[in-house]
N, CA, C and O atoms as a Tinker XYZ file with bonds, in Angstrom:
   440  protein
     1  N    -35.377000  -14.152000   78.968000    73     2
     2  CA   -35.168000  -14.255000   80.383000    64     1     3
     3  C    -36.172000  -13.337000   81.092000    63     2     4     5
     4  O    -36.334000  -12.249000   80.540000    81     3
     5  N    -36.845000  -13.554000   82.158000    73     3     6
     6  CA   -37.555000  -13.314000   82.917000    64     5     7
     7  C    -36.828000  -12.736000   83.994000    63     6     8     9
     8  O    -35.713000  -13.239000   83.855000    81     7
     9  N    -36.761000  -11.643000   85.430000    73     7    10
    10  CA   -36.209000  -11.618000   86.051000    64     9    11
    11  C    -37.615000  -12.032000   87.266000    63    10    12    13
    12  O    -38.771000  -11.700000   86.999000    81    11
    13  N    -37.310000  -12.666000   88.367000    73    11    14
    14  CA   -38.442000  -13.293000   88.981000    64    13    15
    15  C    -37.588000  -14.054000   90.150000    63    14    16    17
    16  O    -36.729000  -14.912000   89.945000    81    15
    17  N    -38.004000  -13.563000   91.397000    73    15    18
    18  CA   -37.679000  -14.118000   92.782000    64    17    19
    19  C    -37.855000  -15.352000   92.794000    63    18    20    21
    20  O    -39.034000  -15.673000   92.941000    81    19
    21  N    -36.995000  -16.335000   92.676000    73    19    22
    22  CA   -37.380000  -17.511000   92.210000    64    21    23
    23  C    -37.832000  -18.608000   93.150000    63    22    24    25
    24  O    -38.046000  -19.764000   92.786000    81    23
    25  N    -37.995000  -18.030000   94.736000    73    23    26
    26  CA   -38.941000  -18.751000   95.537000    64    25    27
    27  C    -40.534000  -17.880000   95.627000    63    26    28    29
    28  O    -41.612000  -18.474000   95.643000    81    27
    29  N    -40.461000  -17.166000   95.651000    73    27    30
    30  CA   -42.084000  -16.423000   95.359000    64    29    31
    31  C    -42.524000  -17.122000   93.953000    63    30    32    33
    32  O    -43.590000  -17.737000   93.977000    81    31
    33  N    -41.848000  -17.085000   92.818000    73    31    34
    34  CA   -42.092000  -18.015000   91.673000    64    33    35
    35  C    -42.632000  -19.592000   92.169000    63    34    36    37
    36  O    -43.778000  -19.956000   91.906000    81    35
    37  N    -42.175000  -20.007000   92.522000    73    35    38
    38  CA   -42.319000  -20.911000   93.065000    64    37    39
    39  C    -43.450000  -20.996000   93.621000    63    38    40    41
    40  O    -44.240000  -21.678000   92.968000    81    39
    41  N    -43.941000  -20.481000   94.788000    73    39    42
    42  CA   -44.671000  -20.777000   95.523000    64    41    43
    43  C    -46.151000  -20.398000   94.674000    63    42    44    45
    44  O    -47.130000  -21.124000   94.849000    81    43
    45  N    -46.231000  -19.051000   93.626000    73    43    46
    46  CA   -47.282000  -18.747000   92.829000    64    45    47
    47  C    -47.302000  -20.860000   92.427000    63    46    48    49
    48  O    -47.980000  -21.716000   92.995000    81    47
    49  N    -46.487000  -21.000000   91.508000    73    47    50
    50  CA   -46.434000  -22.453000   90.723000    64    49    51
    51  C    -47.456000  -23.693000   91.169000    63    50    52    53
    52  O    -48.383000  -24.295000   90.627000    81    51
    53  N    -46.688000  -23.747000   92.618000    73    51    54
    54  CA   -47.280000  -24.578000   93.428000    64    53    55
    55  C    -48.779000  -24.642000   93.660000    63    54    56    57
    56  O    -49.483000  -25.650000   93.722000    81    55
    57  N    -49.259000  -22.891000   93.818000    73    55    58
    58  CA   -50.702000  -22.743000   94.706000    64    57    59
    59  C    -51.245000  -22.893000   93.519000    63    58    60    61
    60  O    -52.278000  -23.543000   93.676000    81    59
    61  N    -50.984000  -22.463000   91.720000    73    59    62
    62  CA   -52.005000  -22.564000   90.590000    64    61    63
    63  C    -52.147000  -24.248000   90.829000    63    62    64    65
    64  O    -53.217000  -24.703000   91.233000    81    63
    65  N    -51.125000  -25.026000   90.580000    73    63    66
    66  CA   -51.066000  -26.862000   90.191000    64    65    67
    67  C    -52.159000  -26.693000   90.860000    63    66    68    69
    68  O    -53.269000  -26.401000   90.417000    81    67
    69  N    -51.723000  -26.946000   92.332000    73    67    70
    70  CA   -52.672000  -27.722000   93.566000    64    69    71
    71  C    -54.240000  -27.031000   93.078000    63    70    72    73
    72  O    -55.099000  -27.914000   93.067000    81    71
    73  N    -54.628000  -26.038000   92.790000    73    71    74
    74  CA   -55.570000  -25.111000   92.351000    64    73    75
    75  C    -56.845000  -26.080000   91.434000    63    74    76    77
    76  O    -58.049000  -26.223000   91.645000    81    75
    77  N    -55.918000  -26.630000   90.351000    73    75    78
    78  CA   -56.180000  -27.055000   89.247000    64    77    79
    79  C    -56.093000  -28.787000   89.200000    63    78    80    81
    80  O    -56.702000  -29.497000   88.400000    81    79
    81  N    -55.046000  -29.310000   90.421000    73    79    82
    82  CA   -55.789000  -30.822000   90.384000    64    81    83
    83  C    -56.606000  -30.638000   91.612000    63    82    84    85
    84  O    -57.311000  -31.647000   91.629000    81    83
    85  N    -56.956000  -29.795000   92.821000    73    83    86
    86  CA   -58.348000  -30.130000   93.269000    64    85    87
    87  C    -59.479000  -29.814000   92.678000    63    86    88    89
    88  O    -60.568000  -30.105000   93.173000    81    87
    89  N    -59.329000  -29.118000   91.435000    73    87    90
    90  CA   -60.851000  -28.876000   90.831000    64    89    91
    91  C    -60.992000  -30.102000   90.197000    63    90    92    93
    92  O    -62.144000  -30.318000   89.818000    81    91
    93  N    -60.072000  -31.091000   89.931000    73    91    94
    94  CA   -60.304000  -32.320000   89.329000    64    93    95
    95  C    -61.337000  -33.481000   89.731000    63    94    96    97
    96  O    -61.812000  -34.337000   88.984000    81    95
    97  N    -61.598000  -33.263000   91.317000    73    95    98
    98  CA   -61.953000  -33.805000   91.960000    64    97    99
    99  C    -61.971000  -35.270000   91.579000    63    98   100   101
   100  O    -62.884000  -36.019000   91.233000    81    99
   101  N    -60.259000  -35.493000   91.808000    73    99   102
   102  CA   -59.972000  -37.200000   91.941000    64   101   103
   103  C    -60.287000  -37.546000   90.473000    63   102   104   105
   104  O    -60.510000  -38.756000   90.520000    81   103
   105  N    -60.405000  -37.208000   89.395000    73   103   106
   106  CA   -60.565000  -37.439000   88.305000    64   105   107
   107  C    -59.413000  -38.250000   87.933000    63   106   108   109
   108  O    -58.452000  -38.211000   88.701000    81   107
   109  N    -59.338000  -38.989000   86.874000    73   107   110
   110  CA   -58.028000  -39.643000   86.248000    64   109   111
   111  C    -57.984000  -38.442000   85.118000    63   110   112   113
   112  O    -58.907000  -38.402000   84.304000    81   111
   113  N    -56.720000  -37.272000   85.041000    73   111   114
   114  CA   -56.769000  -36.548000   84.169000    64   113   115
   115  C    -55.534000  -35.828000   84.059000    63   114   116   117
   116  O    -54.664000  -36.017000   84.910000    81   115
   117  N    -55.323000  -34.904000   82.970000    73   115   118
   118  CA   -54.180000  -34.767000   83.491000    64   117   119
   119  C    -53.964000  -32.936000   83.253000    63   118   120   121
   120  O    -54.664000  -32.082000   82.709000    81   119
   121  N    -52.652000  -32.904000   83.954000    73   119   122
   122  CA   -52.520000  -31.289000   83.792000    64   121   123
   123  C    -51.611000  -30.675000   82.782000    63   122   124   125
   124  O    -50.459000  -31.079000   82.628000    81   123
   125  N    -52.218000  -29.535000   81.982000    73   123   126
   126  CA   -50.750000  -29.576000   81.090000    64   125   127
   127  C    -50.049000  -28.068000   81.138000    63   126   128   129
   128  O    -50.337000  -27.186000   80.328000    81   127
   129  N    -49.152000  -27.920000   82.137000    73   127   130
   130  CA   -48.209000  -26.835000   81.744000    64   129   131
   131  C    -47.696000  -26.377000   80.246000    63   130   132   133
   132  O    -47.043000  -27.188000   79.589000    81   131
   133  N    -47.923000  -25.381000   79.836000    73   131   134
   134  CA   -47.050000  -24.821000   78.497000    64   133   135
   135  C    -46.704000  -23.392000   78.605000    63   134   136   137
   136  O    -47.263000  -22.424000   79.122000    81   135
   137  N    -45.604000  -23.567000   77.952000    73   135   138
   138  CA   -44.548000  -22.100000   77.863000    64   137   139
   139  C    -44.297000  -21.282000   76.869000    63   138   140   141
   140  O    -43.226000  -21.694000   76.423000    81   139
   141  N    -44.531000  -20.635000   76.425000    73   139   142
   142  CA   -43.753000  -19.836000   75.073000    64   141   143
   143  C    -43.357000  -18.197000   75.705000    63   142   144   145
   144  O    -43.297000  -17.630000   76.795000    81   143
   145  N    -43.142000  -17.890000   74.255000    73   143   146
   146  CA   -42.170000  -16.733000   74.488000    64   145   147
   147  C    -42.351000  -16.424000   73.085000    63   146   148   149
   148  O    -42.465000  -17.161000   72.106000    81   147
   149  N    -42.351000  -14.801000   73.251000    73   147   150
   150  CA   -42.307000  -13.886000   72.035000    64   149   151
   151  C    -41.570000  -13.102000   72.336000    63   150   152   153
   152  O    -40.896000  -13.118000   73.366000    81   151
   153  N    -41.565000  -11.975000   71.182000    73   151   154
   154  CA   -40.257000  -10.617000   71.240000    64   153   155
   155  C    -40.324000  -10.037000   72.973000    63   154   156   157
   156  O    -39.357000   -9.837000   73.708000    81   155
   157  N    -41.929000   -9.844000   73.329000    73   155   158
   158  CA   -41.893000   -8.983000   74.710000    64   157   159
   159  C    -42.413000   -9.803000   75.982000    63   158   160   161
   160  O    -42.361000   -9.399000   77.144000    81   159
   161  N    -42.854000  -10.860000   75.606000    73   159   162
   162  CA   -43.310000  -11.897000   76.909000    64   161   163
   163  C    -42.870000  -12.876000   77.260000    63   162   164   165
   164  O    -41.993000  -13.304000   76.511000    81   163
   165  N    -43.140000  -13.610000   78.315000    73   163   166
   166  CA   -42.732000  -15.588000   78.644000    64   165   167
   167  C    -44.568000  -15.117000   78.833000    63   166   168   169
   168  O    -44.902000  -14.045000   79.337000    81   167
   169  N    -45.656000  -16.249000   78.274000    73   167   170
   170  CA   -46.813000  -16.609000   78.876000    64   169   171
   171  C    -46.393000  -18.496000   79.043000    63   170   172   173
   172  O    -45.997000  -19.437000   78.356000    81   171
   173  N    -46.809000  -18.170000   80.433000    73   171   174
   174  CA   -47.113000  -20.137000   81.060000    64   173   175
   175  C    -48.649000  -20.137000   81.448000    63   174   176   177
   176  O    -49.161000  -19.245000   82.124000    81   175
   177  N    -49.534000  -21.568000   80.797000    73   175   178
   178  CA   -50.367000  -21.913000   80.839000    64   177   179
   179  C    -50.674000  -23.255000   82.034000    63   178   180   181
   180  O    -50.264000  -24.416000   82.034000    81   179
   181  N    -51.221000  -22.800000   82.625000    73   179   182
   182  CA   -51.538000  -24.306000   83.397000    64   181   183
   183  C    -53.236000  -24.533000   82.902000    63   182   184   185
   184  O    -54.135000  -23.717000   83.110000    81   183
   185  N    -53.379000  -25.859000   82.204000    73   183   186
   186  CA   -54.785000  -25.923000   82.065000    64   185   187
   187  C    -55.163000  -27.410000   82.028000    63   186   188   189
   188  O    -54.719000  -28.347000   81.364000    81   187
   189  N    -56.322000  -27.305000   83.146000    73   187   190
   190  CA   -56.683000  -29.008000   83.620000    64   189   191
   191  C    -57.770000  -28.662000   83.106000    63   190   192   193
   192  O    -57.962000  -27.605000   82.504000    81   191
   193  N    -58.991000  -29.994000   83.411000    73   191   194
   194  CA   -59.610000  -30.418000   82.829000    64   193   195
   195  C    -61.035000  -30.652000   83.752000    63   194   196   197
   196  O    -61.921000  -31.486000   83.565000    81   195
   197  N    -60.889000  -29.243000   85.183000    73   195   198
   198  CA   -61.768000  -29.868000   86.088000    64   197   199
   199  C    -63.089000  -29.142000   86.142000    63   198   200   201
   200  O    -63.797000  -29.137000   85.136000    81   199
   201  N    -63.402000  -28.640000   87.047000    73   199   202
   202  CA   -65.058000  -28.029000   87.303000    64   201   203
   203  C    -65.134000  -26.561000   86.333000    63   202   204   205
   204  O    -66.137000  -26.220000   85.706000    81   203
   205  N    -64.038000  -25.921000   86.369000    73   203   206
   206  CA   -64.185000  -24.825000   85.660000    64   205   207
   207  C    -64.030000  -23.845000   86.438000    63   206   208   209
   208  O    -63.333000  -24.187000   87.393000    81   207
   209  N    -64.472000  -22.370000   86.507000    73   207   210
   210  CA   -64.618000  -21.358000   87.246000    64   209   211
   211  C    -66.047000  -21.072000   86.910000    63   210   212   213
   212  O    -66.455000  -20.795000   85.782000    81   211
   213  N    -67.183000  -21.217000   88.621000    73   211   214
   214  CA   -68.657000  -20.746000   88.886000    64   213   215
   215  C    -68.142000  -19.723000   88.904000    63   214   216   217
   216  O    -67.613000  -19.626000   87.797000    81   215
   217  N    -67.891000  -18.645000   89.595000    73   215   218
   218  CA   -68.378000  -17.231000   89.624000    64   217   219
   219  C    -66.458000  -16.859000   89.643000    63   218   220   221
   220  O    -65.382000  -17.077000   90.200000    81   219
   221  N    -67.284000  -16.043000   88.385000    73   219   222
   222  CA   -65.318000  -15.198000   87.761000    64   221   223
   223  C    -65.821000  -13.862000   88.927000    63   222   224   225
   224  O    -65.081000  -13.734000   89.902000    81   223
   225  N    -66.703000  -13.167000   88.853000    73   223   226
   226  CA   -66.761000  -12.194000   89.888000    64   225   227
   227  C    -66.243000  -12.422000   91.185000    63   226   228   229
   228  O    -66.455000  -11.364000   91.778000    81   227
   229  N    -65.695000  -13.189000   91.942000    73   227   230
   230  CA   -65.250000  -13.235000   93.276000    64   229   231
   231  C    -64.074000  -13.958000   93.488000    63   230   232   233
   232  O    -63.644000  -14.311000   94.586000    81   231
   233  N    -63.402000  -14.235000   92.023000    73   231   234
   234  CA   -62.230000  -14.578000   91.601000    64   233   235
   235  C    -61.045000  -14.604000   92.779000    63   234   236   237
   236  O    -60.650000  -15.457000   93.574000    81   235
   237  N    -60.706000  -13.294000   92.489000    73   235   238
   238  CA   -59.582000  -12.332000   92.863000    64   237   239
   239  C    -60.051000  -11.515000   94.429000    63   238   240   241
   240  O    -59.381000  -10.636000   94.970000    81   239
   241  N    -61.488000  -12.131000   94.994000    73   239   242
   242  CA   -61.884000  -11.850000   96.017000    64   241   243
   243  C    -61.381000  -12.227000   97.306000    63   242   244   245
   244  O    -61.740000  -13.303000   97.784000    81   243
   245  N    -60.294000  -11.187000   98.163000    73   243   246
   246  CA   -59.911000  -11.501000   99.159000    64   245   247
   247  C    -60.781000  -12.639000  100.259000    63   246   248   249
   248  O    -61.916000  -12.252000  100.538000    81   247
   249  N    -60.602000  -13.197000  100.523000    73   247   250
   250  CA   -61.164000  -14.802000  101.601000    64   249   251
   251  C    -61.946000  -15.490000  101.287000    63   250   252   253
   252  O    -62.282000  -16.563000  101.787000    81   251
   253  N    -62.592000  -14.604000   99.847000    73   251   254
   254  CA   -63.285000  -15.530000   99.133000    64   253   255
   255  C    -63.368000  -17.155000   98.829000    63   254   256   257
   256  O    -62.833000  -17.230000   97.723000    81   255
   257  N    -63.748000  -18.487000   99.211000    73   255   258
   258  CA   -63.221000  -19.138000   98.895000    64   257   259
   259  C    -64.611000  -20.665000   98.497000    63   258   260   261
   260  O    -65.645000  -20.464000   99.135000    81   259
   261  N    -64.652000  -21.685000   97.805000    73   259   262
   262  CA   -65.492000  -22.307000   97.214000    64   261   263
   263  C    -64.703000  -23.789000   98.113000    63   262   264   265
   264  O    -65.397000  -24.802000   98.205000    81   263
   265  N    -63.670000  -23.796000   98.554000    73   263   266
   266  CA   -63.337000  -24.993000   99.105000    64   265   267
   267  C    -63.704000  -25.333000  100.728000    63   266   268   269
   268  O    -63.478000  -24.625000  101.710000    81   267
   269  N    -64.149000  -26.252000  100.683000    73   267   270
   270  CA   -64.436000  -26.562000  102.321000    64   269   271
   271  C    -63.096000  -26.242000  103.396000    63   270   272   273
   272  O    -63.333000  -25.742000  104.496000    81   271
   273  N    -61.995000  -26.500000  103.072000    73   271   274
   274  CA   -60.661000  -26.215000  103.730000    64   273   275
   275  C    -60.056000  -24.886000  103.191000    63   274   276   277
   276  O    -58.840000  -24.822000  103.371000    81   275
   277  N    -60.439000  -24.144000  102.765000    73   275   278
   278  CA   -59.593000  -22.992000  101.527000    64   277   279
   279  C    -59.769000  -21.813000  102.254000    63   278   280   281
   280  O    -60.836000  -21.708000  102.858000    81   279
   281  N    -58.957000  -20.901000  102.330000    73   279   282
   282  CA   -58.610000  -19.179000  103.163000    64   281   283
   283  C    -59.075000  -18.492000  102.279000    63   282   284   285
   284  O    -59.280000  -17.307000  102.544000    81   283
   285  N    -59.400000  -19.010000  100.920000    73   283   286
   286  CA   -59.456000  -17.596000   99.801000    64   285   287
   287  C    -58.495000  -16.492000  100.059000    63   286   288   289
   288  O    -58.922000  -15.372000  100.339000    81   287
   289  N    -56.802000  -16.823000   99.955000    73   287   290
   290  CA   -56.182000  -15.729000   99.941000    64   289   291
   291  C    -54.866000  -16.417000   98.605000    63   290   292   293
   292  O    -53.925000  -15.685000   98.299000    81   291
   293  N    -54.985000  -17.615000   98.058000    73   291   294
   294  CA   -54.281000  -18.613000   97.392000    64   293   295
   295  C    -53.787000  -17.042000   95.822000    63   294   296   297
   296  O    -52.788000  -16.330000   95.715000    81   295
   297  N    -55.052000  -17.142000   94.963000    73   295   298
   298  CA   -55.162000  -16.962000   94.270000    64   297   299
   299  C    -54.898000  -15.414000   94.256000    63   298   300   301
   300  O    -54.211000  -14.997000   93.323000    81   299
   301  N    -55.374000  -14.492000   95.206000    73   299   302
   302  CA   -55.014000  -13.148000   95.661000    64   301   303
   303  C    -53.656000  -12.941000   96.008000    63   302   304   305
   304  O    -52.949000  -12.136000   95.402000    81   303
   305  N    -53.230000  -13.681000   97.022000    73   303   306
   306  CA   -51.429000  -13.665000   96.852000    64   305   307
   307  C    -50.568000  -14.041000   95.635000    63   306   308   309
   308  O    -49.480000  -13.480000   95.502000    81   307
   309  N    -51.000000  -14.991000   94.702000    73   307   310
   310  CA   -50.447000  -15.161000   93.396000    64   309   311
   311  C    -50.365000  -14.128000   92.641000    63   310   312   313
   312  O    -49.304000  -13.947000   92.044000    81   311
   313  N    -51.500000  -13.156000   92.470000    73   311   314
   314  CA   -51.879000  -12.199000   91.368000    64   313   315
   315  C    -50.843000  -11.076000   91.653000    63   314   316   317
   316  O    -50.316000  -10.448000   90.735000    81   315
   317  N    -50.551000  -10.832000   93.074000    73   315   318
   318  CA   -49.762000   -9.849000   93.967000    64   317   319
   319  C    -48.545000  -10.207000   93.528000    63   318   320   321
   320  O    -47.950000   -9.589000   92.644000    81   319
   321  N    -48.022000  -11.401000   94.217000    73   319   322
   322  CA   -46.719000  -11.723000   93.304000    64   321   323
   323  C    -46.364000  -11.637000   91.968000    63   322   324   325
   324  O    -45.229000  -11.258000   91.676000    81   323
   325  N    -47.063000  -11.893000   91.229000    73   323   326
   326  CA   -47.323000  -11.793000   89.780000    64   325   327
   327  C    -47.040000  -10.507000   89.013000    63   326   328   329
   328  O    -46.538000  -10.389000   87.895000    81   327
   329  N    -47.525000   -9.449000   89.959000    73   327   330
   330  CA   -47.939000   -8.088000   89.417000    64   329   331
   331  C    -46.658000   -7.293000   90.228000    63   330   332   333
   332  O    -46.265000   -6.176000   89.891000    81   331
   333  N    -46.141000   -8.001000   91.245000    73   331   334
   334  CA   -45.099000   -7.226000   91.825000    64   333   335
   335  C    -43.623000   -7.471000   90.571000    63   334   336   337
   336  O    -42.687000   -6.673000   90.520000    81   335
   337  N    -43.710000   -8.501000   89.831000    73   335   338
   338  CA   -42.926000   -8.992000   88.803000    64   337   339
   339  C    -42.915000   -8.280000   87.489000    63   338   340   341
   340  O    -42.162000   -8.419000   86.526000    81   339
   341  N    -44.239000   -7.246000   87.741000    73   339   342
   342  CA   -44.852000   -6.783000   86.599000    64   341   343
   343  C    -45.020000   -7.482000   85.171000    63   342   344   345
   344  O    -44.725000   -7.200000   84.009000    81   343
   345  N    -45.743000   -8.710000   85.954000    73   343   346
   346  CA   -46.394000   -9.298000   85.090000    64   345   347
   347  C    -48.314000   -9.456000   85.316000    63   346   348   349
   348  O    -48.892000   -8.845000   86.215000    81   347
   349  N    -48.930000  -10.224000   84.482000    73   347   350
   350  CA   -50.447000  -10.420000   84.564000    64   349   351
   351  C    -50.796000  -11.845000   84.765000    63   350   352   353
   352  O    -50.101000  -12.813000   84.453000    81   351
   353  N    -51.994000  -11.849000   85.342000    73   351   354
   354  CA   -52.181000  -13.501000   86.385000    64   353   355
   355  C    -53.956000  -13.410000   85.535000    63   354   356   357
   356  O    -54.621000  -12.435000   85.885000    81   355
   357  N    -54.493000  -14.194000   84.703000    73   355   358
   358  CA   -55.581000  -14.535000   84.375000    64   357   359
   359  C    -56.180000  -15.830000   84.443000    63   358   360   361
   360  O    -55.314000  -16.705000   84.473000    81   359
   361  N    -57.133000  -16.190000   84.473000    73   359   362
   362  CA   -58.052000  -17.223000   84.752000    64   361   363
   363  C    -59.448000  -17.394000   83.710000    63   362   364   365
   364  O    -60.280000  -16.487000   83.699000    81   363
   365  N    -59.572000  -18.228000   83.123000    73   363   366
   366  CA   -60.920000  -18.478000   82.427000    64   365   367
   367  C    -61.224000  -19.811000   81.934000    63   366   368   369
   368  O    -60.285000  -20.517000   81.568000    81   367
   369  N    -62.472000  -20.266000   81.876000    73   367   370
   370  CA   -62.813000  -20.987000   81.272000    64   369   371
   371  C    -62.717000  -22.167000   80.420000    63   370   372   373
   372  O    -63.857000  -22.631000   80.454000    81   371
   373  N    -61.884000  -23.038000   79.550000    73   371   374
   374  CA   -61.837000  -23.783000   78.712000    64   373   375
   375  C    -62.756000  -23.410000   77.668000    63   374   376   377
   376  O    -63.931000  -23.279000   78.011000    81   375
   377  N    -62.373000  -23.160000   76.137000    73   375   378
   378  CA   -63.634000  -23.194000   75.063000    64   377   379
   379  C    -63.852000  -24.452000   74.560000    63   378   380   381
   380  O    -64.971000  -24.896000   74.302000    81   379
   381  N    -63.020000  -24.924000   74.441000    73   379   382
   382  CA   -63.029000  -26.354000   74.156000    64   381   383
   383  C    -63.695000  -27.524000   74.785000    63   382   384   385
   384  O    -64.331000  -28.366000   74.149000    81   383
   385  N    -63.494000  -27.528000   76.198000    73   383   386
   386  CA   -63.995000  -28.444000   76.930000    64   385   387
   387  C    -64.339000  -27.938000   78.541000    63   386   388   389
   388  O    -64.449000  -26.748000   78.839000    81   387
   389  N    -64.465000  -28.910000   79.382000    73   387   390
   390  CA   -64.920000  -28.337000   80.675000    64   389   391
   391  C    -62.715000  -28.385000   81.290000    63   390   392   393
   392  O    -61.759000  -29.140000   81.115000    81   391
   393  N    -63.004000  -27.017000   82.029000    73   391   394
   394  CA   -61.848000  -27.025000   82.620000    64   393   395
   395  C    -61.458000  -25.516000   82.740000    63   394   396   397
   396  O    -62.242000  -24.687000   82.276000    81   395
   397  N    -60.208000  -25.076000   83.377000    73   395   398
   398  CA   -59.795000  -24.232000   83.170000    64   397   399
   399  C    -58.619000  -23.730000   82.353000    63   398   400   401
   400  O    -57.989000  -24.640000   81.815000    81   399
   401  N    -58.124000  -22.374000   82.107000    73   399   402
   402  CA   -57.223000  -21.953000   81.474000    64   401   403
   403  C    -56.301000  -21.265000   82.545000    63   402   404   405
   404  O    -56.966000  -20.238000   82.673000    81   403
   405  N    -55.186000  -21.091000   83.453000    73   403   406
   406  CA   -54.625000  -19.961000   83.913000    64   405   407
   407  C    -53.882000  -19.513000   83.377000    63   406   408   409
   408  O    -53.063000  -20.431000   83.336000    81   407
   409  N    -53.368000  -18.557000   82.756000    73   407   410
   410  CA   -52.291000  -17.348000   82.382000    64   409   411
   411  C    -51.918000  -16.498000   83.015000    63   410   412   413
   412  O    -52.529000  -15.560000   83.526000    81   411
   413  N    -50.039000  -16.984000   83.037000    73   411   414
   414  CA   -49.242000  -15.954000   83.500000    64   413   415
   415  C    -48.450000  -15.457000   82.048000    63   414   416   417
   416  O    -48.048000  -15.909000   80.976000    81   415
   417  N    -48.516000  -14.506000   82.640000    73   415   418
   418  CA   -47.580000  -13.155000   81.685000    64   417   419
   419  C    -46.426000  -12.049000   82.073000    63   418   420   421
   420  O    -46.647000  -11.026000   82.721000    81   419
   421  N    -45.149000  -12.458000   81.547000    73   419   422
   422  CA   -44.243000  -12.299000   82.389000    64   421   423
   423  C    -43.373000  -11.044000   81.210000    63   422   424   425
   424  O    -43.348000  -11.436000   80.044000    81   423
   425  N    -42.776000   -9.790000   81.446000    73   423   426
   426  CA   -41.950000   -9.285000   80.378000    64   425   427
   427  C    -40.558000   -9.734000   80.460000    63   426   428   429
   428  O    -39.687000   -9.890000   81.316000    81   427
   429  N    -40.712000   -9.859000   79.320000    73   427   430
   430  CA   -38.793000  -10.547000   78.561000    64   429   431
   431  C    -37.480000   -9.300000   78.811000    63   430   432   433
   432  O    -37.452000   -8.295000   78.101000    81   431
   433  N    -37.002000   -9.415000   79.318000    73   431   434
   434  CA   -35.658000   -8.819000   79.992000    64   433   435
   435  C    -34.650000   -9.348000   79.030000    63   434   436   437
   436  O    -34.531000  -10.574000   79.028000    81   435
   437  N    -33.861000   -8.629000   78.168000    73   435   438
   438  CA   -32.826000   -8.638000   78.222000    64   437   439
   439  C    -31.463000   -8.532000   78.435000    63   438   440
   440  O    -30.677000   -9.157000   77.722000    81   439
């Protein structure tokens, strides 16, 4: 069990998806959430299949943003929520193929 505000949960959820099918750009593809759990964590994976991440340096960069419509504050408010949960919010690459990886990391409460 996780303990986690379960509309701030939420709303992190929402902003990674949407995140990860507009990098799709209209692609036919698909997204795949996965969950596990060990002795001290929950990690959830969201990982599509779209442009990738150009510049990891400006990531986590307040207004930063690569979308024609985008605030660049999506991904900065997630990490906040994330970390207020005292958990970890990561982002990288695909090794496998073109796309991304996001990881959340959440500690197991008993």
């Amino acid at each position: 069990m996780a303990h986690v505000d379960p509309v701030q949960f939420e709303q992190v959820l929402i902003n990674l998806i949407k995140n990860a099918d507009e990098a799709m750009n209209n692609k036919l593809a698909n997204i795949e959430v996965k969950a596990s759990i060990d002795l001290n964590s929950i990690i959830i994976e969201i990982i599509d299949s779209g442009v990738g991440i150009k510049n990891t340096d400006n990531l986590f960069a307040p207004f930063y943003t690569t979308k024609k419509q985008g605030s660049g504050i999506g991904l900065v408010l997630c990490r906040e929520i994330i970390e207020a949960h005292q958990g970890s919010l990561s982002l990288e690459n695909r090794s496998d193929q073109q796309g991304c990886i996001v990881k959340i990391e959440l500690a197991v409460h008993i």
